[in-house]
Kinemage of the C-alpha trace (Angstrom):
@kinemage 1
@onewidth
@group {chain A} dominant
@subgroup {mainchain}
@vectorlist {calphas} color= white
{ca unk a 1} P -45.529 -64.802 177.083
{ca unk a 2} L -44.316 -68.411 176.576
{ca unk a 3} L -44.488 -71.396 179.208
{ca unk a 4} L -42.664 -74.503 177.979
{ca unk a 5} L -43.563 -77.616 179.988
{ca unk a 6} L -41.067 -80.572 179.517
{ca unk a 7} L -40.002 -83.907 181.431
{ca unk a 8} L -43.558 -86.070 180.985
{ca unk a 9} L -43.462 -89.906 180.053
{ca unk a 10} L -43.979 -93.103 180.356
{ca unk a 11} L -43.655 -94.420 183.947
{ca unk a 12} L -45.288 -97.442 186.349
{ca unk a 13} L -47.450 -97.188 188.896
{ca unk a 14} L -45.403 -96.407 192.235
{ca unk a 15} L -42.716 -94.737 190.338
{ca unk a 16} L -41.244 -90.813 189.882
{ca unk a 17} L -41.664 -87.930 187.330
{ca unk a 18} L -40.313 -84.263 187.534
{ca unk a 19} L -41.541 -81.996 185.306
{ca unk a 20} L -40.165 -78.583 184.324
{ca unk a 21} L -42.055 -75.204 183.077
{ca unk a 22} L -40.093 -72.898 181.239
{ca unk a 23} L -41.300 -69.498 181.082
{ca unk a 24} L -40.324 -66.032 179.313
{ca unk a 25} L -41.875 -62.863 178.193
{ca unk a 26} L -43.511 -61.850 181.367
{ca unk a 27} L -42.000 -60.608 185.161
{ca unk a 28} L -41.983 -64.347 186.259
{ca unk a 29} L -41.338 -63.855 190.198
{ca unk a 30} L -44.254 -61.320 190.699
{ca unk a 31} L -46.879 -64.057 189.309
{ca unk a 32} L -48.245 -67.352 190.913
{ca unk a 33} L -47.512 -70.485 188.742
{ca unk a 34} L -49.901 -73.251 188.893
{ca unk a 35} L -49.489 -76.773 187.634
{ca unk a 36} L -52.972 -77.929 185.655
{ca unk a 37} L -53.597 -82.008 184.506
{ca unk a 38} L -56.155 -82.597 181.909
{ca unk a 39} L -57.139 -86.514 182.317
{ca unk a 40} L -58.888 -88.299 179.292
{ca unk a 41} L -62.116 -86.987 178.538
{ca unk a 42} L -62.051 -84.594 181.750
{ca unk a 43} L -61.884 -80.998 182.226
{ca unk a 44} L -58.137 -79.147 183.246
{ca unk a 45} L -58.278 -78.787 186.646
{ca unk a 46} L -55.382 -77.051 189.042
{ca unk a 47} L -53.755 -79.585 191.382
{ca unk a 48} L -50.595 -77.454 192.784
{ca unk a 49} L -49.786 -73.804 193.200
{ca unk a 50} L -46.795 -71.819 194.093
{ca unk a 51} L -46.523 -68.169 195.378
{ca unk a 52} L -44.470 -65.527 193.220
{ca unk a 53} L -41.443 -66.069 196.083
{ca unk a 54} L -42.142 -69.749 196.514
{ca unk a 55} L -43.113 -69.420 200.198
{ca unk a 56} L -46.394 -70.705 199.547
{ca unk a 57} L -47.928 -73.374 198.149
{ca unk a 58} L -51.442 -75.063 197.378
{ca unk a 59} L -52.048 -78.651 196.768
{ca unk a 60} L -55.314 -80.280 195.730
{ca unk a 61} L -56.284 -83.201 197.817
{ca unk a 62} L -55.688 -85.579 194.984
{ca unk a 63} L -51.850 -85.222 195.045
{ca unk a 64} L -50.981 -84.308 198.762
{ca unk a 65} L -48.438 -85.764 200.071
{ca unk a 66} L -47.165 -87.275 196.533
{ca unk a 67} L -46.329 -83.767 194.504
{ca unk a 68} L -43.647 -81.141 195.614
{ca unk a 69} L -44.038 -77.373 193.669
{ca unk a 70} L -41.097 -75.523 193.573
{ca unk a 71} L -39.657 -72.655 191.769
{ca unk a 72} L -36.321 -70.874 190.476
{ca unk a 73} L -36.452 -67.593 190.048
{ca unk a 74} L -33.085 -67.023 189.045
{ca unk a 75} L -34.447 -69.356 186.103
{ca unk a 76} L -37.936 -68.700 185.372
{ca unk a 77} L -38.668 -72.356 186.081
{ca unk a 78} L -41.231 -74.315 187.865
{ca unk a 79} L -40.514 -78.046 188.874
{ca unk a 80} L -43.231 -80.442 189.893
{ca unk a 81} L -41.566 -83.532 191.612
{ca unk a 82} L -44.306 -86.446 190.903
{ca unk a 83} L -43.593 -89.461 193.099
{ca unk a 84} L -45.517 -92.248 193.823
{ca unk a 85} L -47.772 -92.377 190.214
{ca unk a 86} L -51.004 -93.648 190.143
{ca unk a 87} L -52.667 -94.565 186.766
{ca unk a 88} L -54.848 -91.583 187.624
{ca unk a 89} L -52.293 -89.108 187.412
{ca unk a 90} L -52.655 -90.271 183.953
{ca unk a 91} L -53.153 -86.963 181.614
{ca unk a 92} L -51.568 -83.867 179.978
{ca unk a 93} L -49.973 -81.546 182.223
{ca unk a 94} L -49.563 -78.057 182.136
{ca unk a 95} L -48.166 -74.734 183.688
{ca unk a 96} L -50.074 -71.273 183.420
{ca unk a 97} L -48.854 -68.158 185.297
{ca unk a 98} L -52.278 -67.171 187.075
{ca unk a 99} L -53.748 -64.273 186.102
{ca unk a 100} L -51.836 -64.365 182.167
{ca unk a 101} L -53.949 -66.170 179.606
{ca unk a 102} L -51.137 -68.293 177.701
{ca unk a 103} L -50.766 -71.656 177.918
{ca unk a 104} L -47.912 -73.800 176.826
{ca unk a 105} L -48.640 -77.234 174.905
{ca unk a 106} L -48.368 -79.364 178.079
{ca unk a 107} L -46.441 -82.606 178.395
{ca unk a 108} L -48.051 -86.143 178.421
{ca unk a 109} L -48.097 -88.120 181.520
{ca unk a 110} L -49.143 -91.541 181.655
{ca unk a 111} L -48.862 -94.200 184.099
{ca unk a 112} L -49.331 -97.902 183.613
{ca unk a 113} L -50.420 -100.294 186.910
């Protein structure tokens, strides 16, 4: 099992992020993918979710609204489309087929105000 999470950086407040979650070694479309942050000095915690066919999705509070989940299963890939930042989206990000114990080495996020 291997889940490669790319596309984190450097961004301002306000602005837009996509990140991408590469994943092999496992039936990808008959697991849910979740996207996990880890701030500074904070536990991981889940903030989106996608169903194995994509039709349904779970977003925590914190990004509503600001976060799209989506998936290719043609691909094995999960995008998370990040727009309007906030400095407290600040943290590492990572992807983690639920249910499968592997976890990839994240990509940094960090947004300046």
């Amino acid at each position: 099992v291997q889940l490669v999470e790319s596309g984190g950086g450097l961004v301002q407040a306000g602005g837009s992020l996509r990140l991408s979650c590469a994943a092999s070694g496992f039936t990808f479309d008959a697991y849910h993918i979740a996207w996990f942050r880890q701030a500074p000095g904070k536990e991981r915690e889940a903030i989106v979710c996608i169903g194995s066919s994509g039709s349904s999705t779970y977003y925590a509070d914190s990004v509503k609204g600001r976060f799209t989940i989506s998936r290719d299963n043609a691909k094995n890939t999960v995008y998370l489309q990040m727009n309007s930042l906030k400095p407290e989206d600040t943290g590492v990000y990572y992807c983690n087929a639920i249910g499968l114990t592997s976890w990839g080495q994240g990509t940094q996020v960090t947004v300046s105000s």
